[in-house]
C-alpha positions as a printed NumPy array, in Angstrom:
array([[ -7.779,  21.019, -16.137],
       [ -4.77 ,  18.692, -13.972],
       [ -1.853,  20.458, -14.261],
       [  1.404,  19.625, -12.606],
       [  4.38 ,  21.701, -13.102],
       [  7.462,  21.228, -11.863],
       [ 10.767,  23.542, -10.791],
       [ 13.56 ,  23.598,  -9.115],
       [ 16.168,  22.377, -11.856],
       [ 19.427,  23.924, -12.916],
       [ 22.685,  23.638, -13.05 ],
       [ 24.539,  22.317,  -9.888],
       [ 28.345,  21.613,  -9.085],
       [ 29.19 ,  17.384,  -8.35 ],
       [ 28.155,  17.515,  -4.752],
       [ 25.828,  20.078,  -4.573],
       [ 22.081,  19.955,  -3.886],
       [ 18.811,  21.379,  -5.11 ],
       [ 15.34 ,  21.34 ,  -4.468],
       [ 12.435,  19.938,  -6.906],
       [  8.896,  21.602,  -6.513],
       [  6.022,  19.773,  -7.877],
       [  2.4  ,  21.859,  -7.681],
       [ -0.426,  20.484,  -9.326],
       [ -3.906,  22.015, -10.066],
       [ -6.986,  20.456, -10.852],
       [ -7.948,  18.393,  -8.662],
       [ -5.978,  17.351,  -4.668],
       [ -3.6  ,  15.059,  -4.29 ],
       [ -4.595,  13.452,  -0.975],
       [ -5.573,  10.117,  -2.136],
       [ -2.951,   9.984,  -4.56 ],
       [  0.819,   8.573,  -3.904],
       [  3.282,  10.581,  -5.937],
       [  5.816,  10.066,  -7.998],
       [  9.846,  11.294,  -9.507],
       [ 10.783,  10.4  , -12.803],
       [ 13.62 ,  10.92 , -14.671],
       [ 14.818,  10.715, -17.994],
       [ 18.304,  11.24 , -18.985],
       [ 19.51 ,  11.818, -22.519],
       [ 19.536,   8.814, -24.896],
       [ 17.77 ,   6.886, -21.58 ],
       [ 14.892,   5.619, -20.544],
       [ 12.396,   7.314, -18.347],
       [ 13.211,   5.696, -14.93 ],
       [ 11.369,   5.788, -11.612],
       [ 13.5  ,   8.008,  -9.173],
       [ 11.381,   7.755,  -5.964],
       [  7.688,   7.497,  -4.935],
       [  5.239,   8.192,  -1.784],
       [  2.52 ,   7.547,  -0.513],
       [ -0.504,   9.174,  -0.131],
       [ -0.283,  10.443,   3.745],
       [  3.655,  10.216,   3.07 ],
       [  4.153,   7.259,   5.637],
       [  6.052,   5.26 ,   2.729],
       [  8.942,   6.608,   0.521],
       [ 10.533,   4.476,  -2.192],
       [ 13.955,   5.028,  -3.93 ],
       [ 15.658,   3.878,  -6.718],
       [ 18.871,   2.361,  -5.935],
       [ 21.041,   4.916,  -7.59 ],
       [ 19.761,   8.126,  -4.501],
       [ 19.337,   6.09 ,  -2.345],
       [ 20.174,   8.231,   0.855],
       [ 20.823,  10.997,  -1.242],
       [ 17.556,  11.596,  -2.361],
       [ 14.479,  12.49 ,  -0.31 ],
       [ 10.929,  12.968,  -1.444],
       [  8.494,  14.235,   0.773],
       [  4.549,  15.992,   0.136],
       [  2.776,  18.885,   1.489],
       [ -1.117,  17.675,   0.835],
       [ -2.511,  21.324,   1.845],
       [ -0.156,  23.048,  -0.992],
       [ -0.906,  20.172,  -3.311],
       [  2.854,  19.895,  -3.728],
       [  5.225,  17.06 ,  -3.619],
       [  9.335,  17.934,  -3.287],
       [ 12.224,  16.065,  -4.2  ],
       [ 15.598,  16.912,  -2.43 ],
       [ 18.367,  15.847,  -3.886],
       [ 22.025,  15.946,  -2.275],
       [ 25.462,  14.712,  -3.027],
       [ 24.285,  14.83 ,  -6.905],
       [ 26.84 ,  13.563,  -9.625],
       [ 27.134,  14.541, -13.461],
       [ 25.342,  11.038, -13.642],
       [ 21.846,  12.471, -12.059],
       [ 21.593,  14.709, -14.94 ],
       [ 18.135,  14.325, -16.457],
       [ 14.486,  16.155, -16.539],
       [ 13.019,  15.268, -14.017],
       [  9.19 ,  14.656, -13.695],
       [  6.827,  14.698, -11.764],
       [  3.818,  11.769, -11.96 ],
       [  0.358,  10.586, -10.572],
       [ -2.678,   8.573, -11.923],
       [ -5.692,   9.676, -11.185],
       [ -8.504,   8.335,  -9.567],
       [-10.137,   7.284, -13.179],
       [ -6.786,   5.614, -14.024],
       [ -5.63 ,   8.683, -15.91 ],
       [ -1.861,   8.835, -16.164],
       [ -0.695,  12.762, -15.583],
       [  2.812,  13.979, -16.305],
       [  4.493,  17.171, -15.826],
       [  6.571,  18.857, -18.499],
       [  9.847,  18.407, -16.425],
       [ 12.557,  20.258, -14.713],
       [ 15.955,  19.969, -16.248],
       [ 18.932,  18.859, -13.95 ],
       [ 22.403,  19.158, -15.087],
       [ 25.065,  18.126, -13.057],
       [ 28.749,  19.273, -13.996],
       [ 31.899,  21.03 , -13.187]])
């Protein structure tokens, strides 16, 4: 059974940072590129960054943008998302996302960021 679950969230002061975990189970996630999600109340779900299998290529949505960094660990089968300099506006779950080699879509449950004063 694929299972990713993610952790990491809480609640952080405007400025402050903290550190998304993503370990899955099931199956490895060498071949796969990875992805951050987020979905923010009465939003969308929106793509927050994504990487590449081996990690050579990161991709970030305009909004973290050199706040944001997502990296992988292939041996722990775990992908992280650091996020710095956050504002009340990054408040969301977070998720984390990869389609498997049969074209299966998997999600995590989420992580819930809240960002305030």
């Amino acid at each position: 059974q694929v299972q990713l679950v993610e952790s990491g969230g809480g609640l952080v002061q405007p400025g402050g940072s903290l550190r998304l975990s993503c370990v899955v189970s099931g199956f490895t996630i060498r071949r796969n590129a990875m992805r951050w999600h987020r979905q923010a109340p009465g939003k969308e779900r929106e793509l927050v960054a994504d990487i590449s299998s081996a990690g050579i290529t990161t991709n970030y949505a305009d909004s973290v943008k050199g706040r944001f960094t997502i990296s992988r660990d292939n041996a722990k089968n775990t992908v992280y998302l650091q996020m710095n300099s956050l504002k009340p506006e990054d408040t969301a779950v977070y998720y984390c996302y990869t389609r498997g080699a049969s074209g299966i879509d998997y999600w995590g449950k989420g992580t819930l960021v809240t960002v305030s004063s």
